[in-house]
N, C-alpha and C positions, 0 to 999 in steps of 0.2 A: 504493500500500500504506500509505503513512506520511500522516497529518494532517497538515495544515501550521499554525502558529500565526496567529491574526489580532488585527488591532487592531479594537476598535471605537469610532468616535468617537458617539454615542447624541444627536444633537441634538434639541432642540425643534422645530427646522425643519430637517434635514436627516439624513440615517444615511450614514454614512461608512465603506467598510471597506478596512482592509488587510490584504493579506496577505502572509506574509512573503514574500521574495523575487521577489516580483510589483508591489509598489507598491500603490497606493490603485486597487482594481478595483470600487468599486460606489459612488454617491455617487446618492443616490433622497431626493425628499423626506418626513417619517417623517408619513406618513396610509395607513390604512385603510380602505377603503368596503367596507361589511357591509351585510349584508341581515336584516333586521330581524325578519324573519319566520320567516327560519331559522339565523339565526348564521350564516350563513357566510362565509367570507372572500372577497368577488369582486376585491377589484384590493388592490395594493398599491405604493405607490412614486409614482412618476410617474403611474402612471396613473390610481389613487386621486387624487392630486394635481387631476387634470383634474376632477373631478366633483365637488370643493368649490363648494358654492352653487350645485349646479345635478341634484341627484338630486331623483326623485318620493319620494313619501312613505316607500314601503317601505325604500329604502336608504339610508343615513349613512354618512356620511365622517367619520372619527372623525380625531384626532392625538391619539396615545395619550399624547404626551409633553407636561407642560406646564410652563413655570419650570424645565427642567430635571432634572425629577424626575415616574417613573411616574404617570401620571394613572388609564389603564387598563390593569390587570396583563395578564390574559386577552389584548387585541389587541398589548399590546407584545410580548408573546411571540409569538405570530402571527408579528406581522411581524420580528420579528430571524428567526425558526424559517425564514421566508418567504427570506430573502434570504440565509442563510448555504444552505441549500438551492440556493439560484438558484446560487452561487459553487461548488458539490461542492468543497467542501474538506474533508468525511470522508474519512476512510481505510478503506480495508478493514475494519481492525478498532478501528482508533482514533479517539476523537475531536480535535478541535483545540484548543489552551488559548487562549481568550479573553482578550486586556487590554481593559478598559472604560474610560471616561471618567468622572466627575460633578462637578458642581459642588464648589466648598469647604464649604460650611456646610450641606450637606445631613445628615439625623439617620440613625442607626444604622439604621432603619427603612428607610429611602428608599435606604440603601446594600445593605439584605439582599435589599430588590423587585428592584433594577436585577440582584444575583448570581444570584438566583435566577431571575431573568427569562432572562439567560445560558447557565446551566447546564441549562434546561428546553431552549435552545434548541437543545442540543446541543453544550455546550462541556465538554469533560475538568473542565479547571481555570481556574477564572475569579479573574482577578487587578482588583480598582479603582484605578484611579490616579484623584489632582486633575488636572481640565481645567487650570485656567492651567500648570501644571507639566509638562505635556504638551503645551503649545500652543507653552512659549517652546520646548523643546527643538524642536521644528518648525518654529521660527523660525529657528534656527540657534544662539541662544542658550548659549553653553556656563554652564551652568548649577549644573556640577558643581565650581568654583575659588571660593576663599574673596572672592567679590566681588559685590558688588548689582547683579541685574538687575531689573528693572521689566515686567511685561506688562498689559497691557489687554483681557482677551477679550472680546468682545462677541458674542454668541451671538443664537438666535433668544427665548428663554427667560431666559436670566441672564447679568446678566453680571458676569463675575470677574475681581478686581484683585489683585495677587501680585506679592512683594518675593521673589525667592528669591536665597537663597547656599546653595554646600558639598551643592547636591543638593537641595533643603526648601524650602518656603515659611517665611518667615520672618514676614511682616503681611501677612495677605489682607482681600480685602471681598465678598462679593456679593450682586448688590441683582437683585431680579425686576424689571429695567427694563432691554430691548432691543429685538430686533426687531421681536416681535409686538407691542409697546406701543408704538411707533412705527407702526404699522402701525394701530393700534384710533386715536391719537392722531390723524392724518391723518384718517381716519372719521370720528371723531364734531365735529372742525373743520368737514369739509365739510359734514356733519348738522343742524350747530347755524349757520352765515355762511349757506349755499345752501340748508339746507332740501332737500339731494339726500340720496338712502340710495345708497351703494356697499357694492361689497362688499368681503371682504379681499383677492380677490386685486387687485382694481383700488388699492386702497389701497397695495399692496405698488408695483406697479407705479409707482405716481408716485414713492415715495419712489425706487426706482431712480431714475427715469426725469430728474425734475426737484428731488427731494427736496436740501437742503444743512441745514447745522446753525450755519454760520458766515454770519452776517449781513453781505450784500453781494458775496459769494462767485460768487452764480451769479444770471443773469435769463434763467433757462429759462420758456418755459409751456408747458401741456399743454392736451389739447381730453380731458374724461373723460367715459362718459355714465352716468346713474343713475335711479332713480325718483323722480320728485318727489314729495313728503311732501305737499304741497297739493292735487295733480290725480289724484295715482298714474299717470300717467302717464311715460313715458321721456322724457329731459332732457338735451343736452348744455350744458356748460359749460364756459371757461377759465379754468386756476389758475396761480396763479405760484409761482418757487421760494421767495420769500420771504413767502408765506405757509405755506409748508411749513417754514420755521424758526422763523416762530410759533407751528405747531401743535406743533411737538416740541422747542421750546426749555424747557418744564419737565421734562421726560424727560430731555433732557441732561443738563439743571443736573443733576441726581440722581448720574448717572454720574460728572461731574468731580468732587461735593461728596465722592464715595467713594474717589476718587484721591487727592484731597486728605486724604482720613480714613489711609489706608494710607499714602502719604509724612509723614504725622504722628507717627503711630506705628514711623519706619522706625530706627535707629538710627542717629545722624549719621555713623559711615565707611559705611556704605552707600548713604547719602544722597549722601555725596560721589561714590560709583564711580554713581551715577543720570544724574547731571549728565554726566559725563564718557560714558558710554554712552548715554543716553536711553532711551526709552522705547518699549517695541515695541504697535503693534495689533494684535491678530490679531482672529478671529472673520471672521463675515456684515456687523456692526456696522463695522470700517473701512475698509467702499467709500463709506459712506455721506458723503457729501463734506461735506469740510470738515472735519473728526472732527480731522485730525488738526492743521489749523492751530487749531482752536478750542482744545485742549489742550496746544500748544506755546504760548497764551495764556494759561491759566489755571494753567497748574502751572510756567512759567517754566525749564522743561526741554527738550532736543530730546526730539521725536517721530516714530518714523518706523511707516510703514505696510507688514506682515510680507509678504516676496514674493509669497506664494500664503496670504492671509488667512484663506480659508476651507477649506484643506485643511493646515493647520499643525498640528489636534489629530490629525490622521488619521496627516500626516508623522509626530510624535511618537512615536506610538503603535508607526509602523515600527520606529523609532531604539531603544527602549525594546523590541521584542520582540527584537532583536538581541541586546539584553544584562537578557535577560527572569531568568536565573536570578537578578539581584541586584535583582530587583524583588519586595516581600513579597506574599504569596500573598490579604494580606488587609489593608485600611485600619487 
């Protein structure tokens, strides 16, 4: 009879939902494959997922989300409409109140697409919350005590740096440089050394697979195959992990130079309770090894890597519908 309340964590690479009293019950990666000819919506999620770089002509596999922020209004709706659907969390007669996520520094605009996109999709009342502010408290982070915590989200899209006390962010940063640019960076290295064309998800794959960020860390290699740019024909090749830290050691750099920008501007009693606490990672971005000794290098602070990294905004999101009435209705 009764709606239940959910969280939604809106990734560039992943849709995350919770619902209350159930936990984190759908976690799909966020693509659409549509049919071109006739708008329609054929897969969505995972299985959409399968058919990147690999549909005929009629159909596209879109990811409606990019950086973070609506790309394509029309198929984001779709697909949240798609998977709140998939969960029957209507009620009888009511609908559910939606908590959302988005980045810090996103504009009015890009915060009205994401509500509206929500409340199209069948939500009562649609609440936004900041992603890192959402992320630490899924971390475990108490958040809400007059003392500085530090998070590092690193997402598929963007990623967001956040000093918060007293409940707020207090210095945030974020920079459109994460997973998918890691992912493009990997590509276009093997593109331009090999002269091989991969695609993204093979790109994804390595960085998993044998990717590091901390130089000397890891001597994995990999057997990848692609098309060669000379013959057009198919090609395998072997990579190693430390050329996977050359291809994404200026992508990095970016991320710590932003850490460093937010511990700058943090206020020194806060700065002090950073040191004595350190620093948490959440996101996709801190499996990516090495992440976290690289940064326990460069910002001279402990660093640790958040239990469940990439279900931390989703956790959040739980914790926060709990105590949803003291959450404002609107950014």
């Amino acid at each position: 009879m009764f709606s239940k309340d959910i969280g939604i964590d809106l990734g560039t690479a992943n849709v995350l939902i919770h619902v209350k009293g159930k936990g984190i019950v759908l976690n799909e990666p966020s693509v659409v494959a549509i049919d071109k000819k006739t708008n329609k919506v054929l897969a969505v999620g995972e299985e959409a997922r399968q058919m990147v770089g690999r549909t005929p002509g009629n159909i596209t596999a879109i990811r409606p989300l990019r950086d973070g922020v609506i790309a394509d209004f029309d198929v984001t709706e779709a697909m949240l409409r798609h998977f709140i659907n998939k969960l029957n969390v209507k009620g009888f007669l009511a609908k559910p109140r939606i908590l959302i996520c988005c980045p810090t520094n996103i504009t009015s605009v890009e915060q009205k697409a994401i509500r509206e996109a929500a409340e199209k999709s069948g939500g009562k009342k649609v609440y936004l919350e900041e992603e890192p502010k959402v992320a630490a408290i899924g971390a475990g982070m108490d958040i809400f005590q007059p003392s500085g915590n530090m998070v590092v989200d690193i997402g598929g899209g963007t990623t967001d740096i956040a000093v918060l006390s007293m409940g707020d962010i207090v210095t945030s940063e974020s920079i459109k440089v994460a997973g998918d640019v890691f992912d493009n960076d990997i590509l276009q290295y093997i593109k331009k050394e090999y002269k091989l064309l991969i695609g993204e998800r093979t790109a994804e794959a390595i960085k998993i697979t044998i990717g590091t960020v901390f130089k000397g860390s890891r001597n994995d290699t990999m057997d990848i195959r692609g098309r060669d740019m000379v013959t057009g024909l198919p090609r395998t090749i072997t990579i190693e992990s430390e050329e996977i830290e050359r291809a994404l050691h200026e992508s990095v750099a970016m991320i710590v130079q932003s850490a460093k920008n937010v511990l700058e501007k943090t206020p020194p009693e806060l700065s002090a309770d950073i040191i004595d606490r350190g620093v948490i990672i959440t996101g996709g971005g801190a499996l990516l090894h090495g992440m976290d000794q690289l940064l326990i290098e460069e910002l001279k602070v402990p660093v640790f890597i958040a239990e469940r990294p990439m279900d931390c905004v989703a956790i959040g999101t739980g914790i926060m519908l709990e105590n949803i009435d003291r959450v404002p209705a609107s950014l």
